[in-house]
N, C-alpha and C positions, 0 to 999 in steps of 0.2 A: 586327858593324856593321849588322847588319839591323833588329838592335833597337834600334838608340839611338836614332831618334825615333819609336818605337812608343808609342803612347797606349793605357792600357789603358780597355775599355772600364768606364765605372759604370751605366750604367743602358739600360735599351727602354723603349718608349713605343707602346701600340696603335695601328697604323696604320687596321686597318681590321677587319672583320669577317666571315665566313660565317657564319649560323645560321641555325637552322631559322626558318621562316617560315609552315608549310603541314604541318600531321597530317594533313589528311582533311578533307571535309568541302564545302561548297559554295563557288566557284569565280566570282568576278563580273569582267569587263572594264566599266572607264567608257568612255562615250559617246564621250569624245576619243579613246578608246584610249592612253591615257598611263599608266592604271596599272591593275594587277592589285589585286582584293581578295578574301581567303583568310582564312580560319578558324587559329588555330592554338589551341585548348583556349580560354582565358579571353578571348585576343583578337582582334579581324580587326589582320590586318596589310595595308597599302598599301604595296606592291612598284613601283617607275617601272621600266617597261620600258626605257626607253633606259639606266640604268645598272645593274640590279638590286638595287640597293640600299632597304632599308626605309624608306621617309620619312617614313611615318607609323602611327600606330599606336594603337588606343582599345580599353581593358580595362573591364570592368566592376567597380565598389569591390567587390563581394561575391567576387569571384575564382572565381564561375561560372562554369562550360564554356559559350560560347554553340553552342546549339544550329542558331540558324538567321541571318540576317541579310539585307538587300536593299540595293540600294543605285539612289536616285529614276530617272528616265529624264535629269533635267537637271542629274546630277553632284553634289546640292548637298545631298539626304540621305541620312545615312547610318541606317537602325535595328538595331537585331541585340536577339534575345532570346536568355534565359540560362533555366539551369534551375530559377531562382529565380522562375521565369513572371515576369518583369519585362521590358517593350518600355521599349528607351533610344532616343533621337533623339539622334544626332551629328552635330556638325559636325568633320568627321574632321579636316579640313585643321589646327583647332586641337589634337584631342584631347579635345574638349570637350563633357560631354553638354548637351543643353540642354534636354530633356523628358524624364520617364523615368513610366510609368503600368503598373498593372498588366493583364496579358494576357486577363484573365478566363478563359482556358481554363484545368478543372482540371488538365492535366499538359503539359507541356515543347510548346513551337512546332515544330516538323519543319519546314515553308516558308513561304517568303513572300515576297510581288513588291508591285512596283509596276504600277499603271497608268501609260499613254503620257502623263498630264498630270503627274506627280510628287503627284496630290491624294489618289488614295487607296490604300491598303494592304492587301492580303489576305494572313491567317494560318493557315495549316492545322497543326492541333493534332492531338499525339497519341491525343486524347479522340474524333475524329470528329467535329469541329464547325468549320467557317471562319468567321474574325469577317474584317471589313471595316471599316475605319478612315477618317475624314478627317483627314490629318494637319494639315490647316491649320486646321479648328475644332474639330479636340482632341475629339472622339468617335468612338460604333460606331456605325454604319449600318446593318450587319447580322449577324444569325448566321446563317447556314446550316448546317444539320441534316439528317444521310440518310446522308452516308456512312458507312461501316465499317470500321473499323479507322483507323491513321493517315495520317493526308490528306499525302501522301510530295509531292506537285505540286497545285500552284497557279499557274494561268496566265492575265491578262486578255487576251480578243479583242483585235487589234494596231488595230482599229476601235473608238473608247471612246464613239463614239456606238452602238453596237448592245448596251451595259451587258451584257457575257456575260462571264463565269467559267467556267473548264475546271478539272477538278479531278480527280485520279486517288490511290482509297485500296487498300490490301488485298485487295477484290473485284475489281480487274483491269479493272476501267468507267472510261468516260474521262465523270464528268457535266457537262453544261451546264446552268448556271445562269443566270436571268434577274433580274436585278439591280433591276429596276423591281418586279417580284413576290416578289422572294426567294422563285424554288422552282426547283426542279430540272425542267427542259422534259423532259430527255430523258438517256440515259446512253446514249455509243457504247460497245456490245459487238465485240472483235474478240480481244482478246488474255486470254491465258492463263497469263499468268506478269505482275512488276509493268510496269506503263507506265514508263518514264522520260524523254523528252523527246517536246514538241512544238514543231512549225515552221510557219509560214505562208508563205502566198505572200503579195504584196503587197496585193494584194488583197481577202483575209482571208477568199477564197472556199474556199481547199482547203488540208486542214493535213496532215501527215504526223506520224503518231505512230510511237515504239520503244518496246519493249519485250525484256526479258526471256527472251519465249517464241522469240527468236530471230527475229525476221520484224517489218518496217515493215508500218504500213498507211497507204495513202491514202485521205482523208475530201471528200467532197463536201458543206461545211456548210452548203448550201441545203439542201440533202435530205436534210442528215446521213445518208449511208449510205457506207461504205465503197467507196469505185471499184474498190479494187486490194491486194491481201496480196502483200508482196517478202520472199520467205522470202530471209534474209542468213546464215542456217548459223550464226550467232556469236551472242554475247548483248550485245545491244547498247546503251549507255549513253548516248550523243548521238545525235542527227540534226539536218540543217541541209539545208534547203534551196540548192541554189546558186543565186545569180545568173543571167538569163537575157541580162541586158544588154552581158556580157564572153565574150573568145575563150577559151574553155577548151578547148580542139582538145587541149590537151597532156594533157587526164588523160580523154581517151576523148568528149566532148562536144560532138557534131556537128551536130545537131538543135536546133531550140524546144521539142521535148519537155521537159517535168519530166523536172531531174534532182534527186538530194539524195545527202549525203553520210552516211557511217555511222562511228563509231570503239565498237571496244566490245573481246570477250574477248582477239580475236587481235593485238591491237597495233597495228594497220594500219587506214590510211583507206581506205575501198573508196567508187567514185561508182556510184551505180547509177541506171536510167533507169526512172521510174518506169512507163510505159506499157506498156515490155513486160518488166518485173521482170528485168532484166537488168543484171549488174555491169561496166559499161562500163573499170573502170579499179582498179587496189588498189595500194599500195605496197608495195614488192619491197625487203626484210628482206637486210643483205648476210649471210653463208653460216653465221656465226658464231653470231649473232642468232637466224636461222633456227632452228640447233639447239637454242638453248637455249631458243625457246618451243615447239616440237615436245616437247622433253623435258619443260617445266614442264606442256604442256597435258594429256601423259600423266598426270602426279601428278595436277592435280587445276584444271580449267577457271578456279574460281573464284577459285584463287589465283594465278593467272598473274601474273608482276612486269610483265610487257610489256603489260596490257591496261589499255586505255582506260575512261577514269571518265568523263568530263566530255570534250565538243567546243561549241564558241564561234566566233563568226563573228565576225571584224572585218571588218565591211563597208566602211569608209571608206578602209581600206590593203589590203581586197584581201588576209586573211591568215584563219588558222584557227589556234585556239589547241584544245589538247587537254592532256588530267588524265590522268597516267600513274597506276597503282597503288601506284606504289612513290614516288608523291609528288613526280613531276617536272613542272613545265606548257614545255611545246612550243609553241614558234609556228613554223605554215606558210608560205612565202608562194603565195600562188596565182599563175598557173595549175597550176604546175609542181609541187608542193607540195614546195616544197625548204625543208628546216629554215633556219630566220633564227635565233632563238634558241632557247636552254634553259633553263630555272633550278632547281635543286633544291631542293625544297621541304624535307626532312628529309635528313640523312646516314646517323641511325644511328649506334653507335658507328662513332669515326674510328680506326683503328689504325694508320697510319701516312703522309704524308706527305711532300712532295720540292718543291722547285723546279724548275721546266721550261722550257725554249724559251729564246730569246736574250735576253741580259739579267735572265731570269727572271722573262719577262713571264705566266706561265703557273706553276698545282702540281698536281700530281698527288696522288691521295684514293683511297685503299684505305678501306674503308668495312666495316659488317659484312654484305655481301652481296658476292655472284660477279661486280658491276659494279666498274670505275674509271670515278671520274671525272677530268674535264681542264678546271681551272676557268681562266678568262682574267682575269687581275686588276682590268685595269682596269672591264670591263662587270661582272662575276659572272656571265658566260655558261659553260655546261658541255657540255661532250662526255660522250657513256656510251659507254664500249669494254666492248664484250661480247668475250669469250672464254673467261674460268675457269668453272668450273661448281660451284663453290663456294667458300666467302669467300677472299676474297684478306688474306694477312696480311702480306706487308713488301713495300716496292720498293726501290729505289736505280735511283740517273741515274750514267752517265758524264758524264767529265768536260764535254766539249761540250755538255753539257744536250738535243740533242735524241734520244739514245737513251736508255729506260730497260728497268730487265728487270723482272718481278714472280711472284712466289708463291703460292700455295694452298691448302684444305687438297683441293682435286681431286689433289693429288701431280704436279702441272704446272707446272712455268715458262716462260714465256712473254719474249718482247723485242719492245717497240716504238720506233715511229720517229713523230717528229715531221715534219711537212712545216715548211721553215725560211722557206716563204713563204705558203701559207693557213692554216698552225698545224693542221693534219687529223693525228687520230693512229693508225696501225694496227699492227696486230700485223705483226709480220716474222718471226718462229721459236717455236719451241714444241717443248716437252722435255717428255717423261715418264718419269720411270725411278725414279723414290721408290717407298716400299713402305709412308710414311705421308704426312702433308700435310706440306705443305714452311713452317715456319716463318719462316725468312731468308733472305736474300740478298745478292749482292755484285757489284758491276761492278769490273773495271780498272779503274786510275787512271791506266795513260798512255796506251791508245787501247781502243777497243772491238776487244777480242779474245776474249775470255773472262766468265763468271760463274760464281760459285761458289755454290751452296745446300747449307743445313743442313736437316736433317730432324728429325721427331718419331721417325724410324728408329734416329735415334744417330749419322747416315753425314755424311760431306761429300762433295760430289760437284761436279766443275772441268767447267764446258761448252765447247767452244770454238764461237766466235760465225763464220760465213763472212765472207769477205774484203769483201764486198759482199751487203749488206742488205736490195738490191732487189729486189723480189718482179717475179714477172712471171706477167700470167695469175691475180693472186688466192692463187700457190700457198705459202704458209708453206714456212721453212727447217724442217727437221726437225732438232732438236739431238739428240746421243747424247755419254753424259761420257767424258770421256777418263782422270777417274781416279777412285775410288770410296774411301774411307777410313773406317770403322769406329772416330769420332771420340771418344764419349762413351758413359758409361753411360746415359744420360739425354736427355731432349731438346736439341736444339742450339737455341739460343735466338737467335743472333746470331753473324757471320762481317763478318768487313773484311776490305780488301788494304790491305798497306803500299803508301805512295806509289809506288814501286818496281817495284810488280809481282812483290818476290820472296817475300813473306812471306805469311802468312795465321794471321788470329788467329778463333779458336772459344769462344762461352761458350754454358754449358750451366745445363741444371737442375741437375748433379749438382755445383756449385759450386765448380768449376772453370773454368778458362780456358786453353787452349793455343794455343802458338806453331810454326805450321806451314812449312815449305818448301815453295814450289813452283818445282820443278825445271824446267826445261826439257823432260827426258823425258817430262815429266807424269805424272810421279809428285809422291805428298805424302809430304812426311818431319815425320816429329814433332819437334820442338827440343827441347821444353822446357814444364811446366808451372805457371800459375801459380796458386797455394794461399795460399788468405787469408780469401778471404768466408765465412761461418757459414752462408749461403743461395746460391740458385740464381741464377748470374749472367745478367744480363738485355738485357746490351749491350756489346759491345766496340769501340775504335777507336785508330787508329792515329794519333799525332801525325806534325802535317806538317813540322816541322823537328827533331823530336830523335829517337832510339830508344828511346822510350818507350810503352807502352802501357794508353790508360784504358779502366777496366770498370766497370760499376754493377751493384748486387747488388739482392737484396729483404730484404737484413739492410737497408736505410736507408743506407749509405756508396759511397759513388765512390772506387776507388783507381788510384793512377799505378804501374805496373809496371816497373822496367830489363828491356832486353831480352837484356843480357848477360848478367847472374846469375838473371834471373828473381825479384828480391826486388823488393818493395814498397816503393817510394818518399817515397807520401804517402799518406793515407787523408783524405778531407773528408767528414763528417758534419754531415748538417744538417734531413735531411729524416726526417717521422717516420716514412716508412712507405718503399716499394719506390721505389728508381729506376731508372726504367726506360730511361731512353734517357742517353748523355755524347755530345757536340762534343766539339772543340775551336773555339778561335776567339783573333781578336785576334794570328796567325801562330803560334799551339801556346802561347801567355804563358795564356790564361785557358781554363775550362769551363764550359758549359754540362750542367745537368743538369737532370731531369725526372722527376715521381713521381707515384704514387700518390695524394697529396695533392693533387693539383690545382697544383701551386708548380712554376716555373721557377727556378732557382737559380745565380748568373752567379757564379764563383769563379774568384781569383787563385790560380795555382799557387803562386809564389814565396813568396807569404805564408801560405797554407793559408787565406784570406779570403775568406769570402762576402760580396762586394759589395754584391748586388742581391738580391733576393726579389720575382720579379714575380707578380702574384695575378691571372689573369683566368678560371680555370677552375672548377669544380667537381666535376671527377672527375677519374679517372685521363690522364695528358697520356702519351697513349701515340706521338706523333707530334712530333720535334723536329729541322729539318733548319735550318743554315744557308745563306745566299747563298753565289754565288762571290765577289762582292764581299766578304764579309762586312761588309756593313752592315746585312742585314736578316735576320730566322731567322721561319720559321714552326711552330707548330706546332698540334696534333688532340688531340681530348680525346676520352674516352667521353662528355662530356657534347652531343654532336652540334656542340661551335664550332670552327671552324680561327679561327684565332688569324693578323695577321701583326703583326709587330713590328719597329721602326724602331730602330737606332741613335740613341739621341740624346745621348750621351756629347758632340760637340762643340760641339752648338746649346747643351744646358745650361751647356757650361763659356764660349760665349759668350756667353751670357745673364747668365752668373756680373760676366763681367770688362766687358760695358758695365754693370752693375749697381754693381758696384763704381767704377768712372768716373766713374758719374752721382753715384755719393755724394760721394765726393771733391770734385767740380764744386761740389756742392750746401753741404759741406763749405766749401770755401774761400770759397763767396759770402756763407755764415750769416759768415764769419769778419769780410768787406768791410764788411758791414751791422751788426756788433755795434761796427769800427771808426768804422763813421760813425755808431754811435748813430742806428739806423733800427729801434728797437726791435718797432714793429709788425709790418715785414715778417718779419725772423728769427724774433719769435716763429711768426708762421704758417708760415716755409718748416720749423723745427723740427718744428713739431706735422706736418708734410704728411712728413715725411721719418722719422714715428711714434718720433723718437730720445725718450722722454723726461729722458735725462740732460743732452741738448744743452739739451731747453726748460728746464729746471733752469739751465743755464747761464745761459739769458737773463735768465730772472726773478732770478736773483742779481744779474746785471749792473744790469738795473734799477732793482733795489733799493740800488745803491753810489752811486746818481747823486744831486742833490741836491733835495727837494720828490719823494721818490719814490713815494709814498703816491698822491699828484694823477697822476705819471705811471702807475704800473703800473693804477692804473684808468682811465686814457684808453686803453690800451693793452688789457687785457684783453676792455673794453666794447666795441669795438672789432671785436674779433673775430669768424669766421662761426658760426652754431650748433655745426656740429660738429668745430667747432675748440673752442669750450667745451666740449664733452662732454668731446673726448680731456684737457681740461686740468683737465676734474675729474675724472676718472679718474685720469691720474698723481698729482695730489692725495693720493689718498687711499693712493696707493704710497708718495710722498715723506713722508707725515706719520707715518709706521709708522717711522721715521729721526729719531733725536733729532735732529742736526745738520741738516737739511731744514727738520722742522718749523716754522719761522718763514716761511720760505718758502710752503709750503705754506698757512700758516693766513692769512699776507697775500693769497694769491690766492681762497681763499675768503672772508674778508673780503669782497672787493669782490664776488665771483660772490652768497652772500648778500645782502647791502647793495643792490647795484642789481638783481637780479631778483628778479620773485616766484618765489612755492616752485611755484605752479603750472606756469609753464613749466621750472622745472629741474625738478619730477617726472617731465616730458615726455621728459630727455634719457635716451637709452640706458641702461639697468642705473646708473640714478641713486639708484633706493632703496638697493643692493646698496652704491653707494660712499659712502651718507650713513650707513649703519651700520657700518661699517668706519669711518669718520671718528672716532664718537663715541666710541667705547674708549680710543681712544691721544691722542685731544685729551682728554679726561679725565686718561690720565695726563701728562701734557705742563703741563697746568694742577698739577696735585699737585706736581711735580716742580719746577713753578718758585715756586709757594708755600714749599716748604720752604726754596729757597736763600733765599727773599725776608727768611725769617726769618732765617736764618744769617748773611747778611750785615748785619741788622741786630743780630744780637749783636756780631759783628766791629766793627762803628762801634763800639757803645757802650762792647766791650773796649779799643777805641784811644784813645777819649776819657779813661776812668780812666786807662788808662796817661801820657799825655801829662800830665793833673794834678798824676798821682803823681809824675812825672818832674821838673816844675815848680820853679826853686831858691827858697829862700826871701829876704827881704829883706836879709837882714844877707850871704847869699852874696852876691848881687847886688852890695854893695858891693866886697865882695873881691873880686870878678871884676874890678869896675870899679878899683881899686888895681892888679890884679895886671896888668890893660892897660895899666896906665901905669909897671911895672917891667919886672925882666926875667922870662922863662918861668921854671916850674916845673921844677928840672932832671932831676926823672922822676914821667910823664906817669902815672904809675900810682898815687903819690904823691895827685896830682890830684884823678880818681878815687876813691881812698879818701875824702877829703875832702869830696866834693859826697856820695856816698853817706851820710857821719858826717852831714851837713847835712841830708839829706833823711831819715835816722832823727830827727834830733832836731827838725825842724819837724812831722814826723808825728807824735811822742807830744808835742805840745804839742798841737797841734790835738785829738787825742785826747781829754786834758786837761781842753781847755776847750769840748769840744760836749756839748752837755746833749740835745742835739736828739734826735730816733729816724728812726729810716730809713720810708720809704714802707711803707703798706700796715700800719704798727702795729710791724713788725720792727726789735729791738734791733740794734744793731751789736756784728760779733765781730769777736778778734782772732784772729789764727793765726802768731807768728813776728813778723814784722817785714812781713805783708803786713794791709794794713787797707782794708776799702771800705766808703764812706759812701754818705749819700743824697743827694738831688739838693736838698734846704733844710739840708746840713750847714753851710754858709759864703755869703756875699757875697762872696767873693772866686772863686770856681767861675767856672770858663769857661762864658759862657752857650749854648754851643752842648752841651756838657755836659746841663744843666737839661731840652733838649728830646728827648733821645734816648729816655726811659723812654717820654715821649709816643706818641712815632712807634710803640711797637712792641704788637701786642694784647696784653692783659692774660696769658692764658696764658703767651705767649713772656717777658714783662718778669718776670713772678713767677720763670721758669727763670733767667732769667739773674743776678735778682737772689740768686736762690737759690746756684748756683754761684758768684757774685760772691763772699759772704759765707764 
């Protein structure tokens, strides 16, 4: 009873998207602060903060990496160069280039800004030369020549009446340039490794440069000399000045002293006070975090995932935006510097995926790195939970959605907990007892008791979860497994619970699948295994209302298991390559499955039918979870997209059936209007309703009526342009149709006749239907030519006959005797008689014609059948005399031929 108004589902439909946005590379906030703009290889992308969502987005046609890009002081241009040394001018808002000139530098742009007026451009070139641009009268201004190596910053004085350029190359010098002279005044020396950002004060009396060699300096550019070296320990990639005019008490900032802020190797923003080189304040890493940049900074500084690329000041809301390594930008809000948002810029491969939080407002991203992410659906805002120390490879959620557990290959599992009212997510317990990385996982399905992981060990291993999950003090539950099993030859690839909590199913490399007991003792007992796939099985799952269980292999087939005998059920083949992940869905009636291929694959059980084929990927979709709802499923691809997908099985089937409505509707009224003889409108409601059998209807109807020639050309003429198009389109359909073709050729008729050829060459794929036309009106013409003759044989054979038939005089009289006695008393009798008479008026005739037949030809006999010519007699019917006339000579010489 559960299924009888079960709909199953036919089709998804992409909701919405995650994708990368952000490789690397330079970092802009607009003026409004409304949107992010970011490099990602061939494009910038424009990110809107308030939803994170891509809005806009400009590539260059050559499908170059752009190297560098700026964007004006007043939001409105955009340039970006490519490695094709080509400067594009954009107006990004459309996508649209609207200048595009070449760079003149001989190799690739490295940076470039704008001055405070949006008028001119500076480009520092890998070559060692800055050109300078007016972008509003379209030339160079200047080149400047001196530095060494590539010109990595480009900065104009925040004063554009004092015309000065900063510029920092290779040699570690920060030069100023005089833009009135174009030459180089002077070059600050302080640092020893590369410069990377400069800051002013309002002023534009004293700037703060970072660097590299680990240490800010402060510059006095009256005097340009140095005031002050803040050794910062770290190698630092931003600096910003802070604000002097707000309470920043919260992050150490008590004073009018200069302060300025730092983000660079070690992850963290430190404030520090410029006057007496002191770090007034740093952000406090929670304990997890910690670790694991203490452990990355051991490897190796430079590759830290936690360290700072890029820091930005949105001065107008009071916030700090910062560039993580590993491709994520960060916004602060000040004073406090409490994260507002996140957004990831790159995934990485995605290996696995889940729904989270209430309603499954939130999913969780196993990625190919020791981070989860916690993306929020509706902003695209992300949480990073640190804890694994190396890649995280599966998760699963219980049933509630806000606990999940996750895997590694560190040989650790871990459980977190969602907050079910700020959405905050931390870790609660943590296992280690594998002796490789742990591949899979599993939660209960009737409350949070237990999880189950498989290993690359061969093991399964049951955890049991504490009664209460609340941490106190920071301090993680320590899990230890309570039963250990010695599962497979081979790696465990995949583990589920039956709904029940009693069972537990294993698939492995070694291409196999078993079905396990779990005892209350907490012991595992083995059942049963299940033997079918030719390859390594890659995913298992338990149907939610029958005893059955589905698996996918890397043979390319998904099969459904009994769990009674342990035989195979059904097998569904469809994909070419490995499926990696099967659902259920639809209450256990359909599957979902997921491959190698890049393809989702929506299959009815009952039928072994694949439904749907959804296409949005291009590599492997290692990631496929559905809703609790089951209305929506998401899933992850190695190609770095999460994917969400929509149900739309009832919107299309009511789209289907007012669709159908409307026809009908549209249907009955073509029906009202053909009754009322309203030819004009039918025809266009037919043409709009693209039936062309219906408009076929009309036009015959038309054509039944009386003066129909006058009417179907008032009607036609009538018509809007591209209602004539569609109508000499079906044309040229209908006339390929002996029985149409009349039809057809009266409506181009009048389409010929009253337009010129100029504007019908105008309409749509009108040459295409004027050569398609002429073939079969050619043969349509031949064809009625021939009957034309035909039927003029046929006269001319009825007219002899009727002659022949003809009684002679002396009959005539007997006829007229015998109407005035009684009948002939057998009718056959008769018959003979009129025949006797018409042999014997035939060989008199005979007899007595001396004449010759048309065209020079004697007359023959053959039997008792005789044909003469059209001058054989005066007595000849004169409608006779004129048939040889009517017909062309060729045709008359045939007939007369066979006549004879």
């Amino acid at each position: 009873m559960a299924n009888t108004n079960l709909q199953f589902k036919t089709n998804y439909a992409v909701e919405s998207k995650i994708e990368p946005f952000y490789k690397g590379g330079k970092v802009q906030i607009s003026k409004d602060e409304k949107y992010i703009f970011c490099t990602c290889e061939s494009r910038v992308n424009v990110l809107e903060i308030s939803t994170g969502k891509i809005v806009h987005s400009v590539q260059h046609d050559d499908q170059e990496d752009i190297t560098s890009f700026a964007l004006s002081f007043d939001d409105e241009m955009l340039v970006t160069a490519s490695r094709a040394l080509l400067l594009k001018q954009w107006d990004w808002r459309e996508a649209q280039c609207t200048r595009s000139w070449r760079a003149i530098h001989t190799v690739p742009v490295a940076s470039m800004t704008f001055d405070s007026t949006s008028t001119l451009l500076a480009t520092g070139g890998c070559d060692g030369t800055i050109k300078l641009w007016d972008v509003l009268k379209q030339y160079c201004t200047h080149n400047l020549k001196g530095s060494s190596g590539v010109v990595h910053l480009v900065q104009f004085h925040p004063d554009i009446s004092k015309l000065q350029l900063f510029s920092s190359s290779l040699d570690c010098g920060i030069r100023l340039w005089d833009l009135r002279s174009s030459q180089c005044v002077c070059v600050l020396q302080s640092h020893y490794s590369a410069v990377t950002s400069l800051s002013f004060t309002p002023d534009g009396d004293t700037m703060v440069s970072s660097g590299r060699d680990k240490i800010c300096t402060v510059w006095d550019l009256k005097t340009r000399k140095a005031t002050r070296t803040v050794p910062v320990y770290e190698t630092v990639e931003g600096v910003v000045l802070l604000p002097d005019d707000e309470d920043l008490s919260d992050i150490g900032v008590t004073s009018k002293n200069l302060h300025f802020i730092t983000a660079g190797s070690k992850g963290v923003l430190r404030v520090w006070e410029a006057s007496t080189a002191r770090c007034v304040y740093a952000q406090t890493l929670n304990s997890t975090l910690a670790a694991v940049s203490e452990k990355e900074e051991e490897k190796d500084d430079d590759n830290d995932h936690c360290s700072l690329t890029y820091l930005l000041l949105l001065p107008a809301s009071s916030r700090l935006a910062t560039v993580t390594a590993d491709h994520n930008i960060v916004l602060y809000q000040l004073p406090a510097l409490t994260t507002q948002q996140q957004f990831v810029g790159y995934n990485d491969e995605v290996l696995d995926v889940k729904f989270l939080g209430k309603g499954d407002s939130h999913i969780v991203v196993a990625t190919n790195s020791c981070q989860l992410k916690v993306f929020e659906l509706l902003t695209n805002s992300c949480q990073i939970l640190y804890g694994h120390t190396d890649t995280v490879l599966s998760l699963d959620v219980f049933k509630k959605g806000f606990v999940f557990a996750s895997c590694a290959k560190d040989r650790s599992v871990r459980v977190w907990q969602m907050d079910s009212d700020s959405g905050r997510v931390h870790c609660v317990a943590h296992g280690s007892n594998h002796a490789n990385a742990v591949g899979s996982i599993t939660c209960s399905r009737m409350k949070a008791s237990f999880v189950v992981s498989g290993s690359q060990d061969c093991t399964l291993k049951v955890w049991d979860l504490p009664a209460d999950l609340s941490t106190t003090g920071g301090d993680l539950h320590h899990l230890t497994p309570r039963a250990t099993e010695k599962a497979h030859d081979k790696d465990v690839n995949s583990v589920a619970v039956s709904p029940n909590d009693k069972l537990l199913a294993s698939g492995s490399q070694d291409r196999t699948a078993k079905l396990w007991s779990l005892e209350a003792a907490g012991r595992v007992g083995m059942l049963g295994v299940f033997r079918g796939h030719r390859r390594g099985v890659w995913a298992v799952c338990f149907s939610p209302i029958d005893q059955v269980l589905a698996t996918s292999s890397a043979d390319g087939a998904a099969k459904l298991w009994g769990l009674q005998d342990f035989s195979c059920l059904k097998t569904f083949e469809g994909h070419d390559a490995s499926v990696l992940k099967v659902i259920f869905v639809s209450r256990g009636t359909q599957l979902l499955t997921s491959g190698s291929d890049g393809l989702v694959k929506l299959w009815t059980i009952k039928t072994n039918e694949c439904v749907k084929t959804l296409d949005a990927h291009q590599d492997k979709v290692w990631g496929l979870h559905g809703s609790r709802k089951d209305d929506k499923m998401v899933t992850g691809s190695a190609d770095s997209n999460i994917t969400l997908w929509m149900d739309v099985t009832e919107v299309e089937l009511a789209e289907e059936q007012a669709k159908q409505e409307d026809q009908i509707l549209k249907q009955q009224e073509l029906s009202n209007l053909l009754h009322e003889k309203k030819y004009l409108k039918a025809l266009g409601l037919a043409i709009s309703l693209d039936q062309p059998r219906t408009v076929l209807t009309v036009i015959k109807a038309i054509r039944q009526v009386q003066d129909s020639h006058k009417l179907l050309e008032k009607t036609v003429l009538k018509l809007r342009v591209d209602q004539k198009e569609s109508l000499l389109r079906y044309c040229a359909v209908w006339n390929t149709n002996a029985r149409n073709c009349q039809d057809a050729q009266a409506v181009l008729q009048v389409l010929l006749t009253h337009l010129p050829p100029e504007e019908l060459l105008q309409y749509q794929g009108a040459r295409t239907h004027l050569e398609g036309l002429i073939p079969y009106t050619e043969r349509h013409m031949q064809r009625i030519g021939n009957l034309l003759q035909a039927s003029m044989f046929l006269n001319y054979m009825w007219q002899k006959m009727r002659v022949a038939g003809a009684p002679s005089s002396g009959g005539e009289k007997r006829d007229a005797d015998d109407s005035d006695g009684e009948q002939d008393e057998d009718p056959n009798d008769a018959v003979k008689e009129d025949e006797d008479d018409e042999e014997v008026s035939a060989s008199n005739k005979a007899s007595t014609n001396t004449g010759s037949v048309e065209n020079g030809a004697s007359p023959q006999t053959d039997g008792n059948h005789h044909c003469e010519s059209e001058q054989s007699s005066e007595e000849e019917d004169p409608e006779e005399v004129n048939v040889m006339k009517c017909l062309p000579v060729p045709t008359a010489l045939k007939c007369q031929t066979f006549a004879s």
